[in-house]
DRENRODO-620715 format. One record per residue: residue in one letter; x, y, z of N, C-alpha, C in turn. Coordinates in nm, 4 decimals, always signed. Example, Ala and Ser with C-alpha at 12.3 -4.5 7.8 and 13.67 -1.06 7.14 Angstrom:
<gufis>
("A" (+1.3190 -0.5690 +0.7800) (+1.2300 -0.4500 +0.7800) (+1.3200 -0.3300 +0.7800))
("S" (+1.2850 -0.2250 +0.7080) (+1.3670 -0.1060 +0.7140) (+1.2900 +0.0030 +0.7870))
</gufis>
This chain:
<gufis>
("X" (+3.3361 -9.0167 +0.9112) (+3.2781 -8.9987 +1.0419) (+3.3675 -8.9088 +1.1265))
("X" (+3.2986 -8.8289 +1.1715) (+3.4073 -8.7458 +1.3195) (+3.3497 -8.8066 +1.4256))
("X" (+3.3975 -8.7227 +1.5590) (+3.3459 -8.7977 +1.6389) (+3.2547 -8.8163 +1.7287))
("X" (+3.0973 -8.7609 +1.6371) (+2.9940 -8.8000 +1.6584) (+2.9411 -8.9607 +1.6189))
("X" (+3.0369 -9.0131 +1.5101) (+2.9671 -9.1159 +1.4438) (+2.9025 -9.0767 +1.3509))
("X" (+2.8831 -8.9866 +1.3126) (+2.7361 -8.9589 +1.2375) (+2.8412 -8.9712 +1.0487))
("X" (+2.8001 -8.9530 +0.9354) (+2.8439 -8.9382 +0.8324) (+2.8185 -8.8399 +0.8301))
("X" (+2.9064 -8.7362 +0.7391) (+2.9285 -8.6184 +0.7291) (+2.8796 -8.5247 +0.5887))
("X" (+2.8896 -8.6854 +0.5010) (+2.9422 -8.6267 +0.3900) (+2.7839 -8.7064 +0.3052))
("X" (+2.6904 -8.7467 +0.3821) (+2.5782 -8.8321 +0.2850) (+2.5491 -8.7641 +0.1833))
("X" (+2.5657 -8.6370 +0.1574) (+2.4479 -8.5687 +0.0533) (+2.5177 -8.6183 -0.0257))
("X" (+2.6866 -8.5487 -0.0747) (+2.7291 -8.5948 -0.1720) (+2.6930 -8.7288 -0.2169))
("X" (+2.6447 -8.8331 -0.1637) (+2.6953 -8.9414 -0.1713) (+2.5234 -8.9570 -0.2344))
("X" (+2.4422 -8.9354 -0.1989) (+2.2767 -8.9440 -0.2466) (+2.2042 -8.8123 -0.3294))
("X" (+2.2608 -8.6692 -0.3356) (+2.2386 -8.5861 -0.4019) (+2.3099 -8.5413 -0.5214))
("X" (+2.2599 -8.4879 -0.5940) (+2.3333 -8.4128 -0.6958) (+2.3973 -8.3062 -0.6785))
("X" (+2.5071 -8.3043 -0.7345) (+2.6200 -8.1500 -0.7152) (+2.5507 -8.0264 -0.7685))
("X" (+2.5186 -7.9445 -0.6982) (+2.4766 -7.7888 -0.7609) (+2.5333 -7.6869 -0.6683))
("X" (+2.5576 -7.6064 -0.7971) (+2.6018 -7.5058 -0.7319) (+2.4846 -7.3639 -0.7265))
("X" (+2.3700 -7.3894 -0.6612) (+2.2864 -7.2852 -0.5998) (+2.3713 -7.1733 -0.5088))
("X" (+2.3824 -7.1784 -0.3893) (+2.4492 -7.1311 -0.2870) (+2.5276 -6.9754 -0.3716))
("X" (+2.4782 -6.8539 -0.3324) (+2.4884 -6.7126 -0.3678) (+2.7058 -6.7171 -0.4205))
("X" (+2.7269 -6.7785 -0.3148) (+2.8466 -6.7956 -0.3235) (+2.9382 -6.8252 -0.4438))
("X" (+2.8458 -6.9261 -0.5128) (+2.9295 -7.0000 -0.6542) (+2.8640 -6.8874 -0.7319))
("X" (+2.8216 -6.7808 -0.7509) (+2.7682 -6.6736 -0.8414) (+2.8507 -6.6244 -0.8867))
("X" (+2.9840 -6.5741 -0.8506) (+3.0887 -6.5387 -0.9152) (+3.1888 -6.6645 -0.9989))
("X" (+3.1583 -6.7804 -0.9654) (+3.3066 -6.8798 -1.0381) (+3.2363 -6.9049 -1.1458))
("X" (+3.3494 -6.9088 -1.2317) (+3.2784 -6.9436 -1.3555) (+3.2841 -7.0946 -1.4405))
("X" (+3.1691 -7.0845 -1.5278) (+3.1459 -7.2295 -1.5736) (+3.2918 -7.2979 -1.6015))
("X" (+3.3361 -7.2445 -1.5965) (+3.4908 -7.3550 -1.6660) (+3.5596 -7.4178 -1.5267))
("X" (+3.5409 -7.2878 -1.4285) (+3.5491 -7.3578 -1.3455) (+3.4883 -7.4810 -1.2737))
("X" (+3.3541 -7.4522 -1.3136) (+3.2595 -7.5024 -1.2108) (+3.2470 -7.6732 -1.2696))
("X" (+3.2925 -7.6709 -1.4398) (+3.3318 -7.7925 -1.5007) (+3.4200 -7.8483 -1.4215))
("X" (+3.5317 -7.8416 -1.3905) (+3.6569 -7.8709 -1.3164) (+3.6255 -7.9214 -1.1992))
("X" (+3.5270 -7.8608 -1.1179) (+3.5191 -7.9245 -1.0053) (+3.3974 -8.0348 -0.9908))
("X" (+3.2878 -8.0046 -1.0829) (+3.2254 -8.1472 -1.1335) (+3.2692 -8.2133 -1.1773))
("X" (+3.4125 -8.2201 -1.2171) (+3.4158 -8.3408 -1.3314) (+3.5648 -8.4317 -1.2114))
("X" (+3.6225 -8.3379 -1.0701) (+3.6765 -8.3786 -0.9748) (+3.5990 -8.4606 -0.8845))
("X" (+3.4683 -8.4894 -0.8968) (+3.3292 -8.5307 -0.7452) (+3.2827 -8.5746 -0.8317))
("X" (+3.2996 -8.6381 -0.9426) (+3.2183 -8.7537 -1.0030) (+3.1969 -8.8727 -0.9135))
("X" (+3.1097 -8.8965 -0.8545) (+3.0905 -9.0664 -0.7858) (+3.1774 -9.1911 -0.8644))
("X" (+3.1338 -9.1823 -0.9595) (+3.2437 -9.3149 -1.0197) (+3.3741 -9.2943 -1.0509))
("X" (+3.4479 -9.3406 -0.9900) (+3.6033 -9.3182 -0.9749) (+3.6463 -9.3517 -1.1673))
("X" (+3.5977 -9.4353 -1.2003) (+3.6014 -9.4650 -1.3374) (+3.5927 -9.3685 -1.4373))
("X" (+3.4728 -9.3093 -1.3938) (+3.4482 -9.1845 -1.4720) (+3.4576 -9.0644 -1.4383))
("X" (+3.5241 -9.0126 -1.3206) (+3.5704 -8.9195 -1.2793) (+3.7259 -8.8908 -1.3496))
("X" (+3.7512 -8.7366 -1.3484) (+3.8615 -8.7062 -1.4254) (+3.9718 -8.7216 -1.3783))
("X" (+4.0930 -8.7581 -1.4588) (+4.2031 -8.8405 -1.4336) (+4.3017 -8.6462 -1.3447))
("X" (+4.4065 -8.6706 -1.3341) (+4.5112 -8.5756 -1.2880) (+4.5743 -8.5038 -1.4275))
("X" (+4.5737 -8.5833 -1.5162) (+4.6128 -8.5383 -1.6332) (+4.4918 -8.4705 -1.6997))
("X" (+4.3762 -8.5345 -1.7268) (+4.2609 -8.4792 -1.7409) (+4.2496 -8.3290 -1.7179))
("X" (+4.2882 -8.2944 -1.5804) (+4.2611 -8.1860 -1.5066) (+4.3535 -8.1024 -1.5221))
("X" (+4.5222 -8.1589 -1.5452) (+4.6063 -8.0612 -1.5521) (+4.5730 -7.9703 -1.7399))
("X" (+4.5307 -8.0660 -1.8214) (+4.5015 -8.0314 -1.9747) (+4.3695 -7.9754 -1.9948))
("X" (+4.2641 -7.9388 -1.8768) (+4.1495 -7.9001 -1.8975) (+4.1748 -7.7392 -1.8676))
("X" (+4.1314 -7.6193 -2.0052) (+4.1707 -7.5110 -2.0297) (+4.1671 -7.4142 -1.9572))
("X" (+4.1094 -7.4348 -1.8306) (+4.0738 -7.3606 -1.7121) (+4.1624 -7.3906 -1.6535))
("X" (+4.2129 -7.4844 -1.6113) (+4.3404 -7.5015 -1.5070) (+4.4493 -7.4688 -1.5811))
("X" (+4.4950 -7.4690 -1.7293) (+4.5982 -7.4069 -1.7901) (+4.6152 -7.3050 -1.8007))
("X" (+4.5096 -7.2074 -1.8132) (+4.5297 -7.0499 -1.8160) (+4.5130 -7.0315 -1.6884))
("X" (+4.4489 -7.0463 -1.6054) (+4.5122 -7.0101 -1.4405) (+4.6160 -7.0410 -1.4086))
("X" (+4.6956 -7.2033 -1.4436) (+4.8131 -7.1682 -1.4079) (+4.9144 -7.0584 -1.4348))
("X" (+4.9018 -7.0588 -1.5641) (+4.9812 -6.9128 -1.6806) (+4.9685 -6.8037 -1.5418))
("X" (+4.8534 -6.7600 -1.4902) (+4.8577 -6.6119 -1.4779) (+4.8823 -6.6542 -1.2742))
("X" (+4.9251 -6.7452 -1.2255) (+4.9252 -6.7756 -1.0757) (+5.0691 -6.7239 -1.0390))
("X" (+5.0595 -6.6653 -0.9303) (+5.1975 -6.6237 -0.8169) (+5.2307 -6.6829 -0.6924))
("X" (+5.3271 -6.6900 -0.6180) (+5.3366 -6.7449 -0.4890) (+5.2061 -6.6365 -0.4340))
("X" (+5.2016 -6.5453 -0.4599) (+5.1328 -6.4393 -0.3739) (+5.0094 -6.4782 -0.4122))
("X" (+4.9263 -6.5342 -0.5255) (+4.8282 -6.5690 -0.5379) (+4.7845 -6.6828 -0.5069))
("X" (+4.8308 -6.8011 -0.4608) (+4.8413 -6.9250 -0.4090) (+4.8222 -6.9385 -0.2723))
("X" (+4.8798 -6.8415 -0.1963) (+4.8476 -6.8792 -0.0489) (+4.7127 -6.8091 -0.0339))
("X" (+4.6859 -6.9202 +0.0703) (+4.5520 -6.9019 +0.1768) (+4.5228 -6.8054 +0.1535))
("X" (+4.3961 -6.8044 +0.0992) (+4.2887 -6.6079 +0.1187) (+4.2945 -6.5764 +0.2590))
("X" (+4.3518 -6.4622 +0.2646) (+4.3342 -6.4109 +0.3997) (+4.1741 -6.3387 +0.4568))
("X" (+4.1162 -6.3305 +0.3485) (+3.9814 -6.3078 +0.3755) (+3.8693 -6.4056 +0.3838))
("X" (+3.9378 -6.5278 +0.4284) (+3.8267 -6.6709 +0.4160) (+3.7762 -6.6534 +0.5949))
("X" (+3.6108 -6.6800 +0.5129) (+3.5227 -6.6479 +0.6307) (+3.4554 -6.7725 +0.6236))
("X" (+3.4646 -6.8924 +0.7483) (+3.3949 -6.9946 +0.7265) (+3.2436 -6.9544 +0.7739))
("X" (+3.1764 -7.0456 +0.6538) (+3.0235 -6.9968 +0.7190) (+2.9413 -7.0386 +0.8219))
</gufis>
């Protein structure tokens, strides 16, 4: 809740995760695994930290990451 009261976050919570939105058109499926398998509703069956650090998308990005590639996009445009 902010501080309207209102919930913020219902869809997640009653809809399914898709990535429609023009935006996710460029990330790719390995990614897009990674972050479904982070917003699983059941904490049970959602992926562990280890899970995520050994899932092959987050290993070869780490390989090729810099301080310079890590900070904040300076081109983030909220919509």
């Amino acid at each position: 809740m902010l501080v309207t009261g209102a919930l913020v976050f219902t869809r997640i919570l009653h809809e399914p995760l898709t990535f429609k939105d023009p935006s996710w058109n460029a990330i790719s499926l390995e990614a897009k695994a990674v972050i479904t398998s982070m917003l699983v509703k059941d904490p049970k069956q959602r992926a562990t930290i280890s899970e995520l650090l050994s899932h092959e998308w987050l290993a070869t990005c780490a390989g090729t990451m810099s301080p310079a590639n890590c900070s904040p996009r300076d081109s983030f445009q909220p919509a």
